[in-house]
LUMKOLDO-651808 format. One record per atom (N, C-alpha, C, O): residue in one letter; atom name; x, y, z. Coordinates in steps of 0.1 Angstrom, whole numbers, plus 5000, padded with zeros to 4 digits. Layout:
<sites>
code, site, xx, yy, zz
A, CA, X, Y, Z
...
</sites>
This chain:
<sites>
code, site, xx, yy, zz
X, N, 4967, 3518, 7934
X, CA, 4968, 3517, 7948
X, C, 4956, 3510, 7954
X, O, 4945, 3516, 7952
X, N, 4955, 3498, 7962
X, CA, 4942, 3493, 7967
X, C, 4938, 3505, 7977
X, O, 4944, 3514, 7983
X, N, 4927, 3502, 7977
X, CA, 4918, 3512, 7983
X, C, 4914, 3503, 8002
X, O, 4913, 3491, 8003
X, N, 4914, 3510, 8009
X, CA, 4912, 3509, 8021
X, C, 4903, 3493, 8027
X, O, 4891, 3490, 8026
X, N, 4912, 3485, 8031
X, CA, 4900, 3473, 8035
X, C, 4893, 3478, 8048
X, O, 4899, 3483, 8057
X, N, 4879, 3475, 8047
X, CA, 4871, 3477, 8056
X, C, 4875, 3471, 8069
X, O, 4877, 3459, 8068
X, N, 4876, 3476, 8082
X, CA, 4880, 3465, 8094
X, C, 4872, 3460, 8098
X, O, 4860, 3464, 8096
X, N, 4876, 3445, 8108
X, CA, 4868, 3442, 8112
X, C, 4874, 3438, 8132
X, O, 4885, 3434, 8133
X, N, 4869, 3439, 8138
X, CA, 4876, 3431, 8150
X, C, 4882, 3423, 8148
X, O, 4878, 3413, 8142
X, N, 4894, 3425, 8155
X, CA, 4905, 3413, 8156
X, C, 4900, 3404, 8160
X, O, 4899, 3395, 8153
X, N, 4892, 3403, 8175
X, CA, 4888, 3392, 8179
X, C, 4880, 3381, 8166
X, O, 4887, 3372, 8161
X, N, 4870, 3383, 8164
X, CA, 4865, 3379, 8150
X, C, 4874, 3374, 8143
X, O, 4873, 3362, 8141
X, N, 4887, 3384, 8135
X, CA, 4894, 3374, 8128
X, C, 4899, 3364, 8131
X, O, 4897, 3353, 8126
X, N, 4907, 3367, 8143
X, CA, 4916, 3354, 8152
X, C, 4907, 3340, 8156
X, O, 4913, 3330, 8156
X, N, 4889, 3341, 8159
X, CA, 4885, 3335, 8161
X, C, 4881, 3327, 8149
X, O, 4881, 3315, 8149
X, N, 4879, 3334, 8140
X, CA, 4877, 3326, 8125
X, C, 4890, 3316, 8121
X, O, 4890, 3304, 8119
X, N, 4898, 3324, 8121
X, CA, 4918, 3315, 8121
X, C, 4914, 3303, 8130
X, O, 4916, 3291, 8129
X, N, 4907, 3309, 8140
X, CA, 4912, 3298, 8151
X, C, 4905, 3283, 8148
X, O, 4910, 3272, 8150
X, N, 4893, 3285, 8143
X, CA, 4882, 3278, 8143
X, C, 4888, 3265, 8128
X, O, 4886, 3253, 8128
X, N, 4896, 3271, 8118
X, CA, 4902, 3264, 8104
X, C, 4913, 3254, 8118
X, O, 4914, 3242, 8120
X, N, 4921, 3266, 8125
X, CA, 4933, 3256, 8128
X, C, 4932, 3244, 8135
X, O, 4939, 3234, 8133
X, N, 4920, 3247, 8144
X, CA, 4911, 3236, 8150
X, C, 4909, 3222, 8143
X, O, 4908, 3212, 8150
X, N, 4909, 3222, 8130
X, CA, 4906, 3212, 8127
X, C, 4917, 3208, 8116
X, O, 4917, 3197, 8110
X, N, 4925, 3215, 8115
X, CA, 4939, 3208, 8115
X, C, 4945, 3203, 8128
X, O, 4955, 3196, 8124
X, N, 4945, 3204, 8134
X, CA, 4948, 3199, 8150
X, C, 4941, 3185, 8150
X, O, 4949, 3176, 8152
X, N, 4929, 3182, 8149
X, CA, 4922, 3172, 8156
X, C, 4927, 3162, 8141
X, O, 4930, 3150, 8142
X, N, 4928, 3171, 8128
X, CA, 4931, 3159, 8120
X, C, 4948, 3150, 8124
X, O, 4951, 3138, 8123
X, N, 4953, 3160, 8128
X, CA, 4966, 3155, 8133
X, C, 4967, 3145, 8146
X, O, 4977, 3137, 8148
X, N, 4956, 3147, 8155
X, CA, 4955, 3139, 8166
X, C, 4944, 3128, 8162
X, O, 4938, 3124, 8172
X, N, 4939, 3122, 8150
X, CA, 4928, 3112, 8147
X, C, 4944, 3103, 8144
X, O, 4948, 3092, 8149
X, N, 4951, 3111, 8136
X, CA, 4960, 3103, 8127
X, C, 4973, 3103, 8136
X, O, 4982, 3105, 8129
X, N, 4977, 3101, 8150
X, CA, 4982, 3101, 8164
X, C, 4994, 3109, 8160
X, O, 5004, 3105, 8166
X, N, 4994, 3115, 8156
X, CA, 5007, 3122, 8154
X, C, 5014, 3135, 8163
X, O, 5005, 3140, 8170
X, N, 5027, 3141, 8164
X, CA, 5029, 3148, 8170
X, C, 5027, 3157, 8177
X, O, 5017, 3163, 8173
X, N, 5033, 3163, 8188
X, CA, 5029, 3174, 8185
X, C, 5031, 3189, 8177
X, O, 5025, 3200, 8175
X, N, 5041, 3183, 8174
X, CA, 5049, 3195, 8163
X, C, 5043, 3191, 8150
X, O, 5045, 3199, 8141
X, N, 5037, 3182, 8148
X, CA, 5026, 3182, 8135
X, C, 5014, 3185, 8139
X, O, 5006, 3188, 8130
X, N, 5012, 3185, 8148
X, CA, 4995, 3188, 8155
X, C, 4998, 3208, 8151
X, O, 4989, 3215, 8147
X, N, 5010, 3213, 8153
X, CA, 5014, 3226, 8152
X, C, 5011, 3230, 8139
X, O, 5002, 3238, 8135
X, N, 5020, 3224, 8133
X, CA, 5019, 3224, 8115
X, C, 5010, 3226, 8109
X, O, 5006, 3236, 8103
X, N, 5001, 3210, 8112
X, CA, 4988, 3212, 8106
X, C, 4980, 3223, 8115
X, O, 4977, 3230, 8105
X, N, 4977, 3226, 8120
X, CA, 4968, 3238, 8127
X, C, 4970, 3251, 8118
X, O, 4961, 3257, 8112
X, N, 4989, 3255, 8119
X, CA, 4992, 3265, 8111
X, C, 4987, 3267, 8098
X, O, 4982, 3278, 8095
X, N, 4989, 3254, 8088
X, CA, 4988, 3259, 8072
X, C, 4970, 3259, 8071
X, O, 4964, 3265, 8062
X, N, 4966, 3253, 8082
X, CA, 4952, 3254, 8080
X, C, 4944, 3266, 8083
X, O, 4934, 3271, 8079
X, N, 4953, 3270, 8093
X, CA, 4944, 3282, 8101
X, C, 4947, 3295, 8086
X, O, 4938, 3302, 8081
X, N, 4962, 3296, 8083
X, CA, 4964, 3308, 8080
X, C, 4966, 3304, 8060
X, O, 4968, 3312, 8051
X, N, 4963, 3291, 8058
X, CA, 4966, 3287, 8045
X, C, 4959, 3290, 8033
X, O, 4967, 3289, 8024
X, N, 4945, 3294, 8029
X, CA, 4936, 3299, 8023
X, C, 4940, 3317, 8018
X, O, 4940, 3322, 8006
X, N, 4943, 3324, 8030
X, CA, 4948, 3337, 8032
X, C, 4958, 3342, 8026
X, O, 4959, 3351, 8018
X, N, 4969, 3332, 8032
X, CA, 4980, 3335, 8026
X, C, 4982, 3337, 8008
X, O, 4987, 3346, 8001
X, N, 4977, 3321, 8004
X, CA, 4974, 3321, 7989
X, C, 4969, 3334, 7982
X, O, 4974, 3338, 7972
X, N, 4957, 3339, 7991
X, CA, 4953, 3349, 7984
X, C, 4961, 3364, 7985
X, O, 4960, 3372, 7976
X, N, 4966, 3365, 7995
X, CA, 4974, 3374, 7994
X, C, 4990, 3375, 7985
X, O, 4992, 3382, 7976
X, N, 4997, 3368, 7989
X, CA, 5000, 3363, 7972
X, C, 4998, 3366, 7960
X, O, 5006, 3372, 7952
X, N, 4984, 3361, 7957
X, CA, 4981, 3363, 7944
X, C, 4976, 3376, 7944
X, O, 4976, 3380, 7932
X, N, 4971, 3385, 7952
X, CA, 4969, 3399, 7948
X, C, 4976, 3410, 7951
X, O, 4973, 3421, 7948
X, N, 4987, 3405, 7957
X, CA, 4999, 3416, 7956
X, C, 5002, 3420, 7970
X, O, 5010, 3430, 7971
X, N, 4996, 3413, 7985
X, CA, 4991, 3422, 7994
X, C, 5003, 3412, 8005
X, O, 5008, 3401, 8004
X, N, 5003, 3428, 8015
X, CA, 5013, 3417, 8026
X, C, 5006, 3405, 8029
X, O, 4994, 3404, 8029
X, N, 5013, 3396, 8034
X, CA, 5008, 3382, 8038
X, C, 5000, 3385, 8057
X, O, 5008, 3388, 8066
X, N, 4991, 3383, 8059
X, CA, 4983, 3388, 8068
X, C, 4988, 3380, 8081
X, O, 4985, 3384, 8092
X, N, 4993, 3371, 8080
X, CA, 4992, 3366, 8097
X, C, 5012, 3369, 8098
X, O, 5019, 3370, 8109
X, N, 5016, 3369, 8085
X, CA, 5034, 3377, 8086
X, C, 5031, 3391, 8101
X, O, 5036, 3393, 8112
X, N, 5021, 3397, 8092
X, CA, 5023, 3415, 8098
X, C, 5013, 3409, 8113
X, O, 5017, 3415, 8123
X, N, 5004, 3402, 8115
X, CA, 4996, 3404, 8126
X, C, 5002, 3398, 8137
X, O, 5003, 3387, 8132
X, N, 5007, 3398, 8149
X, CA, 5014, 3394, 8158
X, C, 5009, 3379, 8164
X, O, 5016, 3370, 8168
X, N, 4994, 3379, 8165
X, CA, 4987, 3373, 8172
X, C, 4978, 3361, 8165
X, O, 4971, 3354, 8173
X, N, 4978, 3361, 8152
X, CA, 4975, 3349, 8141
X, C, 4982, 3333, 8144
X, O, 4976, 3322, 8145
X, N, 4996, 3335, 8145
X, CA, 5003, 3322, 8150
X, C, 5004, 3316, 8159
X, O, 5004, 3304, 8160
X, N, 5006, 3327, 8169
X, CA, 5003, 3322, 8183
X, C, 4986, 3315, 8184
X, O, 4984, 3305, 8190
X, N, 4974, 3322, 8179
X, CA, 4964, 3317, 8180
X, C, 4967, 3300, 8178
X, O, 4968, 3290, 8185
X, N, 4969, 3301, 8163
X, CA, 4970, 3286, 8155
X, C, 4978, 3276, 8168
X, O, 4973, 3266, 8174
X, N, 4990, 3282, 8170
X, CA, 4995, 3270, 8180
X, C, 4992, 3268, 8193
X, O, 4995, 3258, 8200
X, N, 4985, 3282, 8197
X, CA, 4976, 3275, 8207
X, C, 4965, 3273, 8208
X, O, 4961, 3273, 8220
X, N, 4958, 3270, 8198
X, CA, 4949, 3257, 8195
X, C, 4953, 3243, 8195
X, O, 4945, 3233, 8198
X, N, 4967, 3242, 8192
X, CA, 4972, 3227, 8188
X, C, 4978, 3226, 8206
X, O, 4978, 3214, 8209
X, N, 4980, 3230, 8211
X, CA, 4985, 3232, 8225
X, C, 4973, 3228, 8233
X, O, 4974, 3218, 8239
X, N, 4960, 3237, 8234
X, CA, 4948, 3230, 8234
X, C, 4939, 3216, 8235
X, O, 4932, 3211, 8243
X, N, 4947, 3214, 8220
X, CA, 4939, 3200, 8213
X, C, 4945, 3190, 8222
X, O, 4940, 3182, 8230
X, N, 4957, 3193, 8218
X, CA, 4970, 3183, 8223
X, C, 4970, 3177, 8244
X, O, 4974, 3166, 8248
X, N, 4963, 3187, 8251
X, CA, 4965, 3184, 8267
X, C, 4946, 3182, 8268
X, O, 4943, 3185, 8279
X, N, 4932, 3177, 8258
X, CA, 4926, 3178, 8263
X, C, 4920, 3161, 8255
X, O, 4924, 3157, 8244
X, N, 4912, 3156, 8262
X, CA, 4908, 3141, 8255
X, C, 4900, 3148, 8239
X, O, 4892, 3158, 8239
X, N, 4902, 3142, 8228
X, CA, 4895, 3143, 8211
X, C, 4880, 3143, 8219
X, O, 4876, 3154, 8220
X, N, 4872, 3134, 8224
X, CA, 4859, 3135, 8226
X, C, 4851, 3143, 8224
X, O, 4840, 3143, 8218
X, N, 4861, 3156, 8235
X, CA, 4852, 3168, 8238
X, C, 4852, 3176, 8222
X, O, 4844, 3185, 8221
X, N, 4861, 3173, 8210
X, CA, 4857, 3181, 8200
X, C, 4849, 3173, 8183
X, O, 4847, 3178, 8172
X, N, 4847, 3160, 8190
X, CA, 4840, 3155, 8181
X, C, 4827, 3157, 8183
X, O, 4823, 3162, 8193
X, N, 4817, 3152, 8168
X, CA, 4802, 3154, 8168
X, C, 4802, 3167, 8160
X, O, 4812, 3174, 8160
X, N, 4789, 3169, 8154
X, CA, 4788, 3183, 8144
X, C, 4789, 3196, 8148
X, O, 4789, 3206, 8141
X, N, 4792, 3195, 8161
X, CA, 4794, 3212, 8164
X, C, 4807, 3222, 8157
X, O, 4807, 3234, 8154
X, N, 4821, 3210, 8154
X, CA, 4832, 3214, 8147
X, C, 4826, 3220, 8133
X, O, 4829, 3230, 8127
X, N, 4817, 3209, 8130
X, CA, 4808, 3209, 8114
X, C, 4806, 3222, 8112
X, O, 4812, 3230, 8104
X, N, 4794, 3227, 8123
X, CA, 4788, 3241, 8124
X, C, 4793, 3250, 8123
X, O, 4790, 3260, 8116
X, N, 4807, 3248, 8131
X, CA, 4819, 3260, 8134
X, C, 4826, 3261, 8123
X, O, 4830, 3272, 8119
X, N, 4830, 3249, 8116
X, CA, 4834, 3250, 8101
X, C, 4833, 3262, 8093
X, O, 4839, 3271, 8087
X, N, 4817, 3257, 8094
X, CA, 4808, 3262, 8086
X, C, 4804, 3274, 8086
X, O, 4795, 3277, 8078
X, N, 4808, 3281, 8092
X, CA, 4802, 3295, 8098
X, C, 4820, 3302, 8097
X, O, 4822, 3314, 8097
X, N, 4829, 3294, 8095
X, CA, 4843, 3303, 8093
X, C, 4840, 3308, 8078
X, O, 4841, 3319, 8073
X, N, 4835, 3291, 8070
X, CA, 4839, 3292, 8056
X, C, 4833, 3301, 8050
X, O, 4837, 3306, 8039
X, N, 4822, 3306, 8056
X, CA, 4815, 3315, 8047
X, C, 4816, 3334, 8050
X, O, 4812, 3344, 8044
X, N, 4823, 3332, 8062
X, CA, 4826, 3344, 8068
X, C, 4841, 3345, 8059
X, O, 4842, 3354, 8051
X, N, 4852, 3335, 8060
X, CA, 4861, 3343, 8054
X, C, 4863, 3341, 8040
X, O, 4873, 3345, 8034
X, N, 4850, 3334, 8033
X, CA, 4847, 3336, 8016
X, C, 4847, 3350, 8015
X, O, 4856, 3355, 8009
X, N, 4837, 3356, 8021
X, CA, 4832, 3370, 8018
X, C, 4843, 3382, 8025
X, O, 4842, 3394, 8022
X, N, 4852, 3377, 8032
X, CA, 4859, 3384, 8040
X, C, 4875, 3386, 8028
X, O, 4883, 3396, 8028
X, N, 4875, 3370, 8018
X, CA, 4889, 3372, 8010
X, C, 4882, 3378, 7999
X, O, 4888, 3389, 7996
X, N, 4873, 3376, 7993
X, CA, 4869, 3383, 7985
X, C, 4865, 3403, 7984
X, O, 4866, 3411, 7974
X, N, 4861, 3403, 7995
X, CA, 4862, 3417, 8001
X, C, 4876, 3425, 7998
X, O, 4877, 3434, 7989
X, N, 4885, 3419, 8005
X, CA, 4899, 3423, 8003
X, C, 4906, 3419, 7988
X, O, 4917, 3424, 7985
X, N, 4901, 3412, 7981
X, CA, 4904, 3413, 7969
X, C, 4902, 3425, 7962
X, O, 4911, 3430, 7955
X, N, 4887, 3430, 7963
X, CA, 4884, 3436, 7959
X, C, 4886, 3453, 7959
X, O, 4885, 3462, 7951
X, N, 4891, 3452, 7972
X, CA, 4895, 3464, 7977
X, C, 4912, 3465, 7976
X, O, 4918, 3473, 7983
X, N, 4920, 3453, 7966
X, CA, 4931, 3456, 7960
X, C, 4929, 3458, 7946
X, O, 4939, 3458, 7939
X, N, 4917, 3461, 7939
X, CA, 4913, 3465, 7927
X, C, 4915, 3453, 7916
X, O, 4920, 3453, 7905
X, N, 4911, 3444, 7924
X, CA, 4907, 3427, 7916
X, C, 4897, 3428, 7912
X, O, 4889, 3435, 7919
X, N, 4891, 3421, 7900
X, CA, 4882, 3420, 7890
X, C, 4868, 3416, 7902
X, O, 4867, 3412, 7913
X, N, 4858, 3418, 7892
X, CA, 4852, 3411, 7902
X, C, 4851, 3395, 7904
X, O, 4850, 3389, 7915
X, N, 4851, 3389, 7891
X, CA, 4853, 3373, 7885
X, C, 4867, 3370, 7896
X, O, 4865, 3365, 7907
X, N, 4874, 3371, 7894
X, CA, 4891, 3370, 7903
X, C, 4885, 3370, 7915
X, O, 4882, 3360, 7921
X, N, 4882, 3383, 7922
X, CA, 4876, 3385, 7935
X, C, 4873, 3372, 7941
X, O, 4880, 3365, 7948
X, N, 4859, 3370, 7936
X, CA, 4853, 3358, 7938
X, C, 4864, 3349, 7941
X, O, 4870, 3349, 7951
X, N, 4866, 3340, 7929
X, CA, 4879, 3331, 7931
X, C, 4891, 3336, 7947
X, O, 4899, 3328, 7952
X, N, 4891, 3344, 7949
X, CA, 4900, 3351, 7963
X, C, 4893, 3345, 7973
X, O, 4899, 3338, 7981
X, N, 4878, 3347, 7973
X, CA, 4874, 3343, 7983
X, C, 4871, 3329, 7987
X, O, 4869, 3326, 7999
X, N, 4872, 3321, 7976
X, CA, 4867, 3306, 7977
X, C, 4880, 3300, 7977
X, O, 4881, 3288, 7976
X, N, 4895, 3309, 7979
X, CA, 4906, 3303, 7984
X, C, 4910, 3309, 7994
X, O, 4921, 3306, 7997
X, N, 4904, 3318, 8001
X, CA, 4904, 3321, 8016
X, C, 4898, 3310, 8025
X, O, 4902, 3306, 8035
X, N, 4885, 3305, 8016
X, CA, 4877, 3301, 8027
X, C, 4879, 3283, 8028
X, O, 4875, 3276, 8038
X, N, 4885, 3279, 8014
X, CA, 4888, 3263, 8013
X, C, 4905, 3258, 8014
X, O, 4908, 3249, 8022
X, N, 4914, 3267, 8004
X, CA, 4922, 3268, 8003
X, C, 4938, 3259, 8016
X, O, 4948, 3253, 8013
X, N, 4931, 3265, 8031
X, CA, 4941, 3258, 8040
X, C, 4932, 3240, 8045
X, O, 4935, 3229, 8049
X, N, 4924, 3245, 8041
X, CA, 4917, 3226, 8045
X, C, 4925, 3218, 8031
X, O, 4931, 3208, 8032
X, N, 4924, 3224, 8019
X, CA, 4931, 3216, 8010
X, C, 4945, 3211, 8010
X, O, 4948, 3200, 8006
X, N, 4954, 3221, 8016
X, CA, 4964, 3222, 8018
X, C, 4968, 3214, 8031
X, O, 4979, 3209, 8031
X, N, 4960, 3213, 8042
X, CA, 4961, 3205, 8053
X, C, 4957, 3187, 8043
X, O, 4967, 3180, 8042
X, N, 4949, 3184, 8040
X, CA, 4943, 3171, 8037
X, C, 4956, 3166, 8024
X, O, 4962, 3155, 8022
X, N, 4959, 3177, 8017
X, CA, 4970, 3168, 8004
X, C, 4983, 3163, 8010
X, O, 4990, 3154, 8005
X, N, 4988, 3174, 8026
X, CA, 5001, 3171, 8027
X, C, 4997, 3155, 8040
X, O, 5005, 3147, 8044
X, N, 4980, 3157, 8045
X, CA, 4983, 3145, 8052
X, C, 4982, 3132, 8040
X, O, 4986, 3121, 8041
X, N, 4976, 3137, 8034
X, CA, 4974, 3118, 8021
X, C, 4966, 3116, 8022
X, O, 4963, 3104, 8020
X, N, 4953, 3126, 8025
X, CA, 4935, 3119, 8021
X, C, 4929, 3128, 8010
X, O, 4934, 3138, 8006
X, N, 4919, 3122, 8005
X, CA, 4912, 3130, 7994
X, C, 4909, 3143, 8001
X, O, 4902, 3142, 8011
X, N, 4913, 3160, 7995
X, CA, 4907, 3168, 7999
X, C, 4890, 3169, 7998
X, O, 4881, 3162, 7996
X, N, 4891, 3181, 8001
X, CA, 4870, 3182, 8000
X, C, 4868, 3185, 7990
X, O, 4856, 3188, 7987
X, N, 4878, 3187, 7979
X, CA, 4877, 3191, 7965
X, C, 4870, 3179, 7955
X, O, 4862, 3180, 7946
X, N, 4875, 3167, 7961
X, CA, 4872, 3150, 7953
X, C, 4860, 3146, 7962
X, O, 4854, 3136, 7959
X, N, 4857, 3152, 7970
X, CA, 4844, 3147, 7974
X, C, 4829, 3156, 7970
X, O, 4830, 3168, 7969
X, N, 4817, 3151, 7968
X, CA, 4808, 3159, 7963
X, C, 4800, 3170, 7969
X, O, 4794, 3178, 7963
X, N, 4800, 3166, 7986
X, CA, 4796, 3172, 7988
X, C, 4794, 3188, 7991
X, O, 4803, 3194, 7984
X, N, 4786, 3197, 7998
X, CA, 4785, 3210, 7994
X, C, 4796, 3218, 8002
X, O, 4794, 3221, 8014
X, N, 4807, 3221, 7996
X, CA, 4816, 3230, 8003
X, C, 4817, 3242, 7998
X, O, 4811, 3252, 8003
X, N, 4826, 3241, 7985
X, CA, 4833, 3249, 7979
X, C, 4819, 3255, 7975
X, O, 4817, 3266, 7980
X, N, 4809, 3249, 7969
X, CA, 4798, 3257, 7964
X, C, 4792, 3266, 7978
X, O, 4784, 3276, 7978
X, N, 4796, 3261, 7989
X, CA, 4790, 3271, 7995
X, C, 4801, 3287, 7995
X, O, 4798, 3299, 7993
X, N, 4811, 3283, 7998
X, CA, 4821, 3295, 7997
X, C, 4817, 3302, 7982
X, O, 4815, 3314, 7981
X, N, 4816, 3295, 7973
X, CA, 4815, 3298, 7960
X, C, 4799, 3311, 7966
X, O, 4804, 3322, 7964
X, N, 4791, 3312, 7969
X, CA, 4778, 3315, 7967
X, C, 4781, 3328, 7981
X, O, 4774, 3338, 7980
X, N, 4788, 3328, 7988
X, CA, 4794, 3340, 7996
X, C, 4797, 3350, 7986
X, O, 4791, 3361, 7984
X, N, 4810, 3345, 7981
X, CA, 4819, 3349, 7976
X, C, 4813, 3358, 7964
X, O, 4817, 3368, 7960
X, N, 4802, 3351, 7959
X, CA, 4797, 3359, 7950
X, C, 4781, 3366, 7952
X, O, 4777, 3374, 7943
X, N, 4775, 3364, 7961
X, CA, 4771, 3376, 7968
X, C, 4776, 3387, 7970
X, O, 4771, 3398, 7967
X, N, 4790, 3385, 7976
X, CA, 4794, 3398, 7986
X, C, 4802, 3404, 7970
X, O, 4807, 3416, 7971
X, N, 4803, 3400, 7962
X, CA, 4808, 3409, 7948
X, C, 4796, 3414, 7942
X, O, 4796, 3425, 7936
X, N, 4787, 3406, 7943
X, CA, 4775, 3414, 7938
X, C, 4769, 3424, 7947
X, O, 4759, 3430, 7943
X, N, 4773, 3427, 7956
X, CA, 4765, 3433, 7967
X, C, 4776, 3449, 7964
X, O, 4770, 3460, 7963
X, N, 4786, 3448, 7964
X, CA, 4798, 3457, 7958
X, C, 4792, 3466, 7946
X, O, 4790, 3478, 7944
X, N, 4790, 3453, 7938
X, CA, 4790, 3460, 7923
X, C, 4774, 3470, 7927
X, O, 4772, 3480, 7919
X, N, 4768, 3467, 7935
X, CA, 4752, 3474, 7935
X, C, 4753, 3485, 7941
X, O, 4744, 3492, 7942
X, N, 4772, 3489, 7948
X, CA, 4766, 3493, 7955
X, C, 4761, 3494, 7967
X, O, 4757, 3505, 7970
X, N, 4760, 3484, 7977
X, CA, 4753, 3482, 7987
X, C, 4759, 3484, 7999
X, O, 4768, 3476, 7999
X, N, 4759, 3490, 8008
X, CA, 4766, 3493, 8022
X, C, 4771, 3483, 8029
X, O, 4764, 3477, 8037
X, N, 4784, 3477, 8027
X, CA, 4794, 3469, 8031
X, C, 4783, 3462, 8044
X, O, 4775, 3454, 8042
X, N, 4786, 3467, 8054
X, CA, 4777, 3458, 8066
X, C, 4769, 3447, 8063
X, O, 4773, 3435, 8064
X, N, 4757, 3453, 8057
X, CA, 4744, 3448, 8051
X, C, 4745, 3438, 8042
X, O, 4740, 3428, 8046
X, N, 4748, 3438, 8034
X, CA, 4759, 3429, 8022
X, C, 4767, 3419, 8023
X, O, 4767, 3410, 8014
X, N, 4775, 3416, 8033
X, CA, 4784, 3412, 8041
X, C, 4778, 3405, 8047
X, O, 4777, 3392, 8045
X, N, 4773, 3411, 8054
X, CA, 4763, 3398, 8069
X, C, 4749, 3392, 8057
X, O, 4742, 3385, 8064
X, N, 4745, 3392, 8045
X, CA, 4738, 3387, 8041
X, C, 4748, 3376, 8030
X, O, 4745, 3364, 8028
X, N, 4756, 3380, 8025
X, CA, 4764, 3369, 8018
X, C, 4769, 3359, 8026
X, O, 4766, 3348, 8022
X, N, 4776, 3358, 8038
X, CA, 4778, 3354, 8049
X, C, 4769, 3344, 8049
X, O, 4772, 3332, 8046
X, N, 4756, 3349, 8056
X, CA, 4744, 3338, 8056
X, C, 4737, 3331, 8051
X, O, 4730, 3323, 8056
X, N, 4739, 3337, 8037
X, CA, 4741, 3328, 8026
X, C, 4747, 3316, 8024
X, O, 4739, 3308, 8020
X, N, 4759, 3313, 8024
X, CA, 4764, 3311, 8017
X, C, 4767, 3300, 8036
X, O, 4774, 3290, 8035
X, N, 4763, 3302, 8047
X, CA, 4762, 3296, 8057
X, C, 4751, 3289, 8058
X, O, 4753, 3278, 8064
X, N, 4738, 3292, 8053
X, CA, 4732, 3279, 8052
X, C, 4733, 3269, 8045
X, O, 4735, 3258, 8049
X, N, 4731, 3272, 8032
X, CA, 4739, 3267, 8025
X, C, 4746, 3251, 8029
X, O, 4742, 3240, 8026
X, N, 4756, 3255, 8034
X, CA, 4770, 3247, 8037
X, C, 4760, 3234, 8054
X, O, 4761, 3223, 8058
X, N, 4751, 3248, 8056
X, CA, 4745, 3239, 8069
X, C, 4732, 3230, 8066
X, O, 4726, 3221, 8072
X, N, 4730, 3235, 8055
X, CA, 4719, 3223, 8044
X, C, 4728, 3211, 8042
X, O, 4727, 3201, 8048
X, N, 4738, 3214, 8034
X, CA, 4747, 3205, 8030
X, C, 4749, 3197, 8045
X, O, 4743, 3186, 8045
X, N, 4754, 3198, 8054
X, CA, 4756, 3193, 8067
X, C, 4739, 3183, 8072
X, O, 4737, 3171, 8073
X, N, 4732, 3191, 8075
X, CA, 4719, 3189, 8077
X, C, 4712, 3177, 8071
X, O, 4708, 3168, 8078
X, N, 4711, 3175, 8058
X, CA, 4704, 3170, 8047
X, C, 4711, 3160, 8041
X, O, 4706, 3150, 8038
X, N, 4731, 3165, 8040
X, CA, 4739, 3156, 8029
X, C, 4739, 3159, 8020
X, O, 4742, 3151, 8012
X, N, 4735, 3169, 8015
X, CA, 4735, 3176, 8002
X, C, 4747, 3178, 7995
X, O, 4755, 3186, 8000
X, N, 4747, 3171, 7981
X, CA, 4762, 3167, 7967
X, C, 4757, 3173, 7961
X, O, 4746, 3176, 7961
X, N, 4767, 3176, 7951
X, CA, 4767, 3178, 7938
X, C, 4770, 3162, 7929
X, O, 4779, 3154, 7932
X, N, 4761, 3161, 7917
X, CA, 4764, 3147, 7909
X, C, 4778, 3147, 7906
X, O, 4785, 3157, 7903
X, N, 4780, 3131, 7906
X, CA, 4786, 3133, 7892
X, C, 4786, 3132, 7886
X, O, 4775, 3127, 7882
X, N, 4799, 3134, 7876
X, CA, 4796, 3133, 7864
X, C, 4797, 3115, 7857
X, O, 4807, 3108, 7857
X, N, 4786, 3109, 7852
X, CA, 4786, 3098, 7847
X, C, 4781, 3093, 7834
X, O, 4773, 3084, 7832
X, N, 4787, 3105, 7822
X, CA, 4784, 3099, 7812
X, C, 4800, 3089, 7805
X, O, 4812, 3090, 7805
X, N, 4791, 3081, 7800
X, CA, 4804, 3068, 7796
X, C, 4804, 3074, 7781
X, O, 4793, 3078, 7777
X, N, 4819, 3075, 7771
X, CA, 4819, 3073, 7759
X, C, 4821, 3066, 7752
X, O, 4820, 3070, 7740
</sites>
C-alpha cells in the first residue's frame, strides 16, 4: 500500500501545471495555429510528465481526480490566445520554466516514492514529471525535443530528483530536503540559462 503523499497547496500545484501549459500555448501561437491546438498543446504539456508517471507507478492519474488541473491548462491557452505573444516572450518564461522543472522533479519523485518505488526508479519518476510533457508537446509538434539538444535540462531535473531521494534515504525532514533539492537542481537549470551551459558531445569517430 503506498504510504501517504505529503501535501502541498493546491495553489502551488496548479500554478506549477500552469506555468508547463504556458509554454505549450505560446509554442502553438509561434507556429499560428489554433485555438483548439493552442488547447491541446497547453494540456499534454501542463499535465503530460505526471500523467506518465502516474501510470507507471500504479497511481490514479492526478489531473483525472483533481477538478481544477484542466480548466487551469485551458485557461492558460484562452489567456495566450486574447493577449499579443510580446508580453510572454524574453527569459522570464525561461526562469519560470525553470523553477516548475525543478519543483516538479522533486515533487514526482516524492510521490514515487511514497508509492514504495525504488529509489533508482524514483528518481527516473521525477525527471518524467518534470521533462516528460515538453517532450511530448515538441515530438507531436515536429521539432527536436530538449532531449536532442545539449543543453542543461534534464540534468537539471536529473540533480532534483536525486537530491530529494537522497534526502529520503537520510532521513531528512521532507520540508528541508524538498526546498533544498528544488534549489538545486534550480540553479542549476538557471546557470544553464545564464551562462549556456551543454553537456558535450559525443565525438569520437571509428
Amino acid at each position: 500500500m503506498a504510504a501517504p503523499v505529503p501535501a502541498i497547496p493546491l495553489s502551488l500545484d496548479l500554478i506549477g501545471t500552469a506555468v508547463f501549459a504556458l509554454t505549450g500555448a505560446l509554442l502553438a501561437a509561434r507556429m499560428r495555429q489554433t485555438f483548439v491546438t493552442m488547447g491541446f498543446f497547453a494540456l499534454i504539456t501542463g499535465v503530460g510528465g505526471g500523467s506518465v508517471r502516474d501510470l507507471l507507478i500504479g497511481a490514479p492519474v492526478f489531473w483525472v481526480r483533481d477538478a481544477w488541473v484542466a480548466p487551469a491548462c485551458l485557461g492558460v491557452a484562452t489567456l495566450v490566445w486574447f493577449t499579443p505573444r510580446r508580453w510572454w516572450e524574453g527569459e522570464l518564461l525561461d526562469w519560470a520554466d525553470a523553477l516548475g522543472l525543478a519543483a516538479y522533479a522533486v515533487l514526482g519523485t516524492a510521490k514515487a516514492l511514497a508509492f514504495a518505488v525504488a529509489p533508482v526508479p524514483a528518481m527516473l519518476m521525477g525527471i518524467v514529471t518534470g521533462c516528460a510533457g515538453g517532450i511530448i508537446r515538441d515530438v507531436v509538434a515536429g521539432r527536436p525535443s530538449i532531449l536532442m539538444r545539449p543543453e542543461l535540462y534534464v540534468t537539471a531535473a536529473a540533480l532534483a530528483s536525486a537530491l530529494c531521494a537522497g534526502g529520503q534515504a537520510l532521513g531528512l525532514a521532507h520540508g528541508p530536503a524538498w526546498a533544498m533539492a528544488m534549489l538545486a537542481g534550480f540553479a542549476l537549470r538557471g546557470a544553464a540559462i545564464r551562462w549556456r551551459l551543454g553537456l558535450p558531445a559525443y565525438q569520437r569517430d571509428l
